[in-house]
N, C-alpha and C positions, 0 to 999 in steps of 0.2 A: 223543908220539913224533915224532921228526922224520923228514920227506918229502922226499924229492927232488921238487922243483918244475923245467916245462917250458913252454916255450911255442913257440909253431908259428912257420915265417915270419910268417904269414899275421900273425897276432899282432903281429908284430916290426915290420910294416912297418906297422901302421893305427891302432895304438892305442900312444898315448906311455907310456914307461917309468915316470911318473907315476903312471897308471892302471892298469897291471899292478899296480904293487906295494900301491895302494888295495885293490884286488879281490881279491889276496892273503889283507890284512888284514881285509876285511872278512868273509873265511871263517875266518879264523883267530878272528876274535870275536864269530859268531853266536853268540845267546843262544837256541840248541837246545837238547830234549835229544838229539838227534840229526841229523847231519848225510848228508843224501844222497849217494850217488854223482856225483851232479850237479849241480853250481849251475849257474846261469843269469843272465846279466847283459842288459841291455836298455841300450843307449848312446843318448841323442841329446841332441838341444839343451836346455836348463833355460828357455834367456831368454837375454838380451845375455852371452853371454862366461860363461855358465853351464852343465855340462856335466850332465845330468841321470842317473843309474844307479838300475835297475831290478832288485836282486838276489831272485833268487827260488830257491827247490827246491820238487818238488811232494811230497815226503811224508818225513817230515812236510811238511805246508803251512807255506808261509815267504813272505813278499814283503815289504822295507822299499827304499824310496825315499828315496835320497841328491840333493843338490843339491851341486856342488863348481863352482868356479872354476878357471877354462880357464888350464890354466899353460903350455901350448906345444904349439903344432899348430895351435890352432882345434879347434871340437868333434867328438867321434865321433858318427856315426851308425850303429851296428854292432851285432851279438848274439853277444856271448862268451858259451863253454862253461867250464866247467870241469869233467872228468873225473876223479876217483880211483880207480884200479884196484887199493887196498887197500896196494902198493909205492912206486907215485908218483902224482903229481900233472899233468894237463897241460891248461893253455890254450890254444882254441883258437878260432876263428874260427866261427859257425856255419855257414855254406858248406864248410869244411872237416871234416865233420864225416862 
């Protein structure tokens, strides 16, 4: 079923539209059988020009590490939320939180 999806300024203004819509996708295609309330993302450097993403939820337990290439901005150093409150969906900054 489809969700209305959000994201915060905070969101809007740190992390490129690129990377939102990765982090999207990549809740959209955990291989769960169940998806938490909360994912967790872990942003920082990979290496040269390499953007590292740390997605995780803790229950079920989940954590895969992605390597992606820096397509605009330079890299994040950041901890995105994402929260489902069953209606919607929304991104958020962890400071913001």
């Amino acid at each position: 079923m489809f969700k209305s999806k959000y994201v915060t300024k905070g969101v809007i203004a740190e992390v490129p539209v690129y990377l939102q819509m990765l982090m999207w996708g990549m809740i959209d295609n955990m291989e769960v059988d169940e998806k938490d309330y909360l994912q967790i993302f872990r942003l920082n450097g990979g290496g040269d020009m390499v953007q590292k993403i740390v997605h995780e939820q803790e229950v079920p337990k989940f954590r895969k590490e992605y390597y992606v290439p820096v397509c605009e901005g330079g890299v994040v150093d950041n901890k995105v939320y994402v929260i489902d409150d069953g209606d919607y969906c929304t991104m958020l900054l962890a400071e913001e939180y």
